[in-house]
C-alpha positions in Angstrom: 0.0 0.0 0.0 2.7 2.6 0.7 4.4 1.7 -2.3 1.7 2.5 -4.3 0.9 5.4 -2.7 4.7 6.6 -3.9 3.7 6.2 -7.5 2.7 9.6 -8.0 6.4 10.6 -7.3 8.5 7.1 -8.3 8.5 4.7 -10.8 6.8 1.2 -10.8 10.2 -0.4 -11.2 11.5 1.6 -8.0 8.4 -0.2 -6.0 9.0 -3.5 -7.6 12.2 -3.7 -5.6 16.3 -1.1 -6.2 18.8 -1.8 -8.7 21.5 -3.9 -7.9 23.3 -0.4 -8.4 21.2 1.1 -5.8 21.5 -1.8 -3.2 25.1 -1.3 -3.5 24.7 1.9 -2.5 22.5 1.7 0.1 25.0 -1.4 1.8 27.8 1.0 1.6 26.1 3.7 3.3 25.4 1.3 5.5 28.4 0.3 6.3 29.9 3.1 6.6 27.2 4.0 8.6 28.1 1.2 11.1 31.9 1.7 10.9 31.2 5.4 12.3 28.9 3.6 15.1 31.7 1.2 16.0 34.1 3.6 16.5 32.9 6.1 18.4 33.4 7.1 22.4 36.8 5.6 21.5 36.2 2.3 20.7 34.7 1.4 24.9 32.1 -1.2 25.5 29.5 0.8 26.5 28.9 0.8 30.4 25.7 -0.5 31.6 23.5 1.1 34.5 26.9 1.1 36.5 29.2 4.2 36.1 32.8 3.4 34.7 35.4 5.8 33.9 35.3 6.9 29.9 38.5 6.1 28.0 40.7 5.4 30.9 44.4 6.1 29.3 43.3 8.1 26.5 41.1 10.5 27.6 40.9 10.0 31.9 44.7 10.3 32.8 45.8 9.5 36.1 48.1 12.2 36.7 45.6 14.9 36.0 42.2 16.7 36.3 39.4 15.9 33.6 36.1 17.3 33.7 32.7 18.9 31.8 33.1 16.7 28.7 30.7 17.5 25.8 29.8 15.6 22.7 28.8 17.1 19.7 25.5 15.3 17.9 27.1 13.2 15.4 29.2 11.9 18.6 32.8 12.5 16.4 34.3 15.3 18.6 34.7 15.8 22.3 35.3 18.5 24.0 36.5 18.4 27.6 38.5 20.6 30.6 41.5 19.7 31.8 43.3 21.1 35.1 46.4 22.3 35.7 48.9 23.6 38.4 48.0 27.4 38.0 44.5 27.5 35.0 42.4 24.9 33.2 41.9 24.9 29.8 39.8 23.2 27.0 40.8 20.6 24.8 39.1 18.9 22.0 39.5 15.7 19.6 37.4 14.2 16.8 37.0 11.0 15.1 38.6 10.9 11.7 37.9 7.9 9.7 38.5 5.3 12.4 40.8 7.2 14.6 40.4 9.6 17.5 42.9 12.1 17.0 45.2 13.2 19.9 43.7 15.6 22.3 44.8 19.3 21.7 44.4 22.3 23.8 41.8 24.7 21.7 41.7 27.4 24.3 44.2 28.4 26.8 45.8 30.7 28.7 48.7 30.6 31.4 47.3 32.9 34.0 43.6 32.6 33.3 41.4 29.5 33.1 39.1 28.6 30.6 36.8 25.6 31.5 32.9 23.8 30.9 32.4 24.0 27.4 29.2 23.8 25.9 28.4 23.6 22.1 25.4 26.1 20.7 22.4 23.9 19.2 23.6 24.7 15.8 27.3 23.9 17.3 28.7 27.1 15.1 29.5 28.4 18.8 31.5 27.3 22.3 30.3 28.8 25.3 32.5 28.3 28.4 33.7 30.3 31.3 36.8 32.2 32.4 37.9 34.3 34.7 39.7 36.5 32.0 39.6 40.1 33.0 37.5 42.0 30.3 40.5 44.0 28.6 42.1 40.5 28.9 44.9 42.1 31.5 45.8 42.2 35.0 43.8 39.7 38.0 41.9 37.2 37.5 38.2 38.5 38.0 34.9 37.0 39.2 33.9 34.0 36.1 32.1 35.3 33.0 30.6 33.1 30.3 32.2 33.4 27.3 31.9 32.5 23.8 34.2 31.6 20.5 33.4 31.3 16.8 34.2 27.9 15.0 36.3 29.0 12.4 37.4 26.7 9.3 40.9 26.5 11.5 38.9 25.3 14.9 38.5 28.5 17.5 38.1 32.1 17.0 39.3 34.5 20.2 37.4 34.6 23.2 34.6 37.2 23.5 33.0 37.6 26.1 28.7 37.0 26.3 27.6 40.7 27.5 26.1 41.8 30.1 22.7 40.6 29.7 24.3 36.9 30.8 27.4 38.5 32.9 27.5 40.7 36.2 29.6 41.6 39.0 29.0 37.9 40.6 29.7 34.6 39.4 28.2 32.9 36.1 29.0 29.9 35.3 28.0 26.3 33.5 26.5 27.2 30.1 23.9 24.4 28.6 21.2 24.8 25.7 17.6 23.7 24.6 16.7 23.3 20.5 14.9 26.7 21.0 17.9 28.3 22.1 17.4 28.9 25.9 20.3 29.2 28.0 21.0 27.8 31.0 23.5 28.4 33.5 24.6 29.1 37.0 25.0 32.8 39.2 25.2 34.0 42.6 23.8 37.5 41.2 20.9 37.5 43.0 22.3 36.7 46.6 22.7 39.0 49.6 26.7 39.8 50.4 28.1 37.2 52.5 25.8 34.7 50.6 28.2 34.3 47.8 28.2 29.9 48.0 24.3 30.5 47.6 24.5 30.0 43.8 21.2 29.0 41.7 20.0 28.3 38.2 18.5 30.7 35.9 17.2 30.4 32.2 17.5 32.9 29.4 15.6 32.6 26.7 16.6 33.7 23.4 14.2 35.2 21.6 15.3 37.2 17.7 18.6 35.9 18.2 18.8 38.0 21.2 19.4 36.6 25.1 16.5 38.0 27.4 17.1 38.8 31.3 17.7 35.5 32.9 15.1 34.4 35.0 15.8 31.9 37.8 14.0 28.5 38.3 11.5 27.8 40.8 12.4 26.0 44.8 11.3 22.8 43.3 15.0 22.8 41.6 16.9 25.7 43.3 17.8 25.7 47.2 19.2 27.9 49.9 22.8 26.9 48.7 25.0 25.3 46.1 22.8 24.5 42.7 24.7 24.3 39.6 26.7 22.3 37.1 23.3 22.1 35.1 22.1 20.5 32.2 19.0 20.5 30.1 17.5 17.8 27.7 17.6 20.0 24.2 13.6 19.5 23.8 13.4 20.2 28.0 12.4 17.5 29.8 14.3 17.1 32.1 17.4 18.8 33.8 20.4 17.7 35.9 22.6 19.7 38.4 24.7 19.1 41.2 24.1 20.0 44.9 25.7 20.2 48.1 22.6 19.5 50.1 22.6 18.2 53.7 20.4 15.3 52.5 23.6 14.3 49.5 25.6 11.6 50.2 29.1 14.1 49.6 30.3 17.7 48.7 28.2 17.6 45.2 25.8 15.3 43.9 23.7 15.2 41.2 20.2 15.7 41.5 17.6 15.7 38.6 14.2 17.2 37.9 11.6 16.8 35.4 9.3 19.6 33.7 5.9 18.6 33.5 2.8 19.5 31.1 2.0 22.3 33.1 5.7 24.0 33.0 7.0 23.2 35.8 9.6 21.3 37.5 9.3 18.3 39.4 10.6 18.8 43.2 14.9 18.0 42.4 15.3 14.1 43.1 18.8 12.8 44.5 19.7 10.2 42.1 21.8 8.4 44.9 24.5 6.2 45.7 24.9 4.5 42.1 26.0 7.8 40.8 26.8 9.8 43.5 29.8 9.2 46.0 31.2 10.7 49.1 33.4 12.8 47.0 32.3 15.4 44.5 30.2 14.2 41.3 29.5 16.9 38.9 30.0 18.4 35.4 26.8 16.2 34.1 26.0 16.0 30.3 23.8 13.2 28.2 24.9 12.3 24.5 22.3 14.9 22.1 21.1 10.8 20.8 20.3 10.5 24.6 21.9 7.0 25.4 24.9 7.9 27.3 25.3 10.3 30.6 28.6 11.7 31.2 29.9 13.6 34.2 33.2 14.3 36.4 34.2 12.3 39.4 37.4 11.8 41.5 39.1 14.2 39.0 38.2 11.5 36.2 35.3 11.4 33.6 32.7 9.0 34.1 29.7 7.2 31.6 27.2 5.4 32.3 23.7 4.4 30.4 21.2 7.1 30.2 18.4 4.8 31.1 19.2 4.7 34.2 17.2 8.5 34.2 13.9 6.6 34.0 14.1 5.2 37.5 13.9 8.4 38.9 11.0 9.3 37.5 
C-alpha cells in the first residue's frame, strides 16, 4: 500500500524492488554507517546502569584533572576541561575515519582558566567560562561566560557573552535547549556574604537575542550550592549538582523533570549508584540521549542514560 501510494512521485520499477546499483549503494552507506557507530566514544564497550570511567588512558589520565566533557550530535568530537597547576583549559578531539585524534588544547591561557564547554544547538559556537579580566589584562576577575566562533581552523578569540548573561557575581556552566534557551549558573541575586548560595536561571533567546535570565523555581533551586546544570535540548528534564545536607558528599547530582504544566518536578537525589562521598559533577547526556557523562574523582565518568527513568 505505501508503495503505491509513492507512484505519483517514483516509478513502478522503483516499487518492484532497487537496482542492484542502488543496493550497492545503500549497503555502503550502511556500512559506513556502522563503521562510524563502532568507533565512536573511543572504541569502549558501553557501560551498563553502573558508572565506569570513559577512556581510561586516553582521555581519563591518572596524573591529572578531567572534567565537563561534551559531545557534539554526530558523537565524532569531544570537548573536555583539563586542570592544571595554575588554569584549566579546554581541549578537543574528533573522530577521523576510524581514529580519535590526539587531544589538543583549543583554548588556553597561562594565567587565566578557561573551562565547561558547551556547544550552541547549531554547534557554530562554544560557550565556556573564564575568569579573564575583560580588557584580557591584569587579576583574575569574578567568572564570566564566554563565547568563541568555530572558524574553518577550529576556534576564533574569546569574547565575552555581554552583560545581559554576565554581572559583577559569578556565572557559570552554560547548557542549551533546540529553541535556544540558556541555562546556566550565578550568585547574582544573593545578599553579600551569601556568595556559596548560587542558583539556576534560564535565558531565553528570543530574535537571536538573550533575554534577562530568570531563575527557576524552589522545586530545583535551594538555599545553597545549585549548579553544574544541564538541560535535555527538547526540555524535559534537567540535571545539576548540589551540596545539600540530605547528599551523600560535597556535590551530587540531583535531577528534575518539567511537567505538562511548565514546571519542575521537586529535584530528586539520584543516589548512591551515581553519586559518592566525593564530589560528582560536570553532568552532560549524549544529544542521541543514550549515554550520561559527568566528572568524578578528577576522572570522567559514563554510564547508560536509562538509568534516568528510575527516577521518574
Amino acid at each position: 500500500m505505501r508503495c503505491l501510494a509513492l507512484l505519483g512521485s517514483l516509478s513502478l520499477a522503483g516499487c518492484l524492488g532497487p537496482s542492484v546499483d542502488q543496493e550497492a549503494v545503500d549497503q555502503e552507506a550502511v556500512d559506513q554507517e556502522t563503521a562510524v557507530e563502532s568507533h565512536l566514544y573511543f572504541n569502549q564497550t558501553p557501560p551498563q546502569l553502573v558508572p565506569e570511567i570513559f577512556a581510561p588512558g586516553k582521555i581519563s589520565l591518572p596524573d591529572r584533572g578531567e572534567f565537563a566533557s561534551v559531545f557534539s550530535a554526530d558523537g565524532t568530537e569531544l570537548i573536555f576541561g583539563v586542570s592544571g597547576d595554575k588554569s584549566a583549559e579546554i581541549r578537543s578531539t574528533r573522530l577521523i575515519g576510524e581514529t580519535w585524534t590526539e587531544p589538543r588544547t583549543i583554548i588556553s591561557h597561562e594565567r587565566y582558566s578557561f573551562m565547561d564547554a558547551a556547544l550552541s544547538p547549531d554547534e557554530t559556537r562554544l560557550y565556556f567560562i573564564s575568569n579573564q579580566p575583560l580588557d584580557g589584562t591584569g587579576e583574575p576577575k569574578d567568572p564570566d561566560l564566554w563565547y568563541s566562533v568555530r572558524t574553518e581552523d577550529g576556534w576564533g578569540p574569546p569574547q565575552n557573552a555581554g552583560p545581559v548573561l554576565n554581572s559583577d557575581r559569578t556565572e557559570y556552566y552554560v547548557t542549551f535547549t533546540d529553541e535556544g534557551t540558556l541555562y546556566f549558573t550565578t550568585n547574582r541575586a544573593v545578599a553579600e556574604g551569601d556568595e556559596m548560595n548560587f542558583d539556576i536561571h534560564a535565558a531565553p533567546m528570543v530574535d537571536g537575542e538573550f533575554q534577562q535570565p530568570i531563575p527557576l523555581s524552589d522545586s530545583v533551586n535551594s538555599e545553597g550550592y545549585d549548579g553544574d546544570v544541564f538541560v535535555a535540548p527538547d526540555e524535559s528534564y534537567l540535571i545539576f549538582s548540589s551540596g545539600r545536607p540530605d547528599g551523600l558528599g560535597n556535590g551530587d547530582l540531583y535531577v528534575s523533570f518539567r511537567m505538562a504544566s511548565g514546571e519542575w518536578t521537586e529535584a530528586k537525589n539520584m543516589g548512591p549508584t551515581i553519586n559518592t562521598e566525593g564530589q560528582d559533577y560536570c553532568p552532560f547526556v549524549t544529544r542521541d540521549g543514550r549515554y550520561l557523562f559527568y566528572s568524578r574523582d578528577r576522572d570522567i565518568y559514563w554510564v547508560d542514560a536509562s538509568i534516568l527513568d528510575t527516577y521518574r
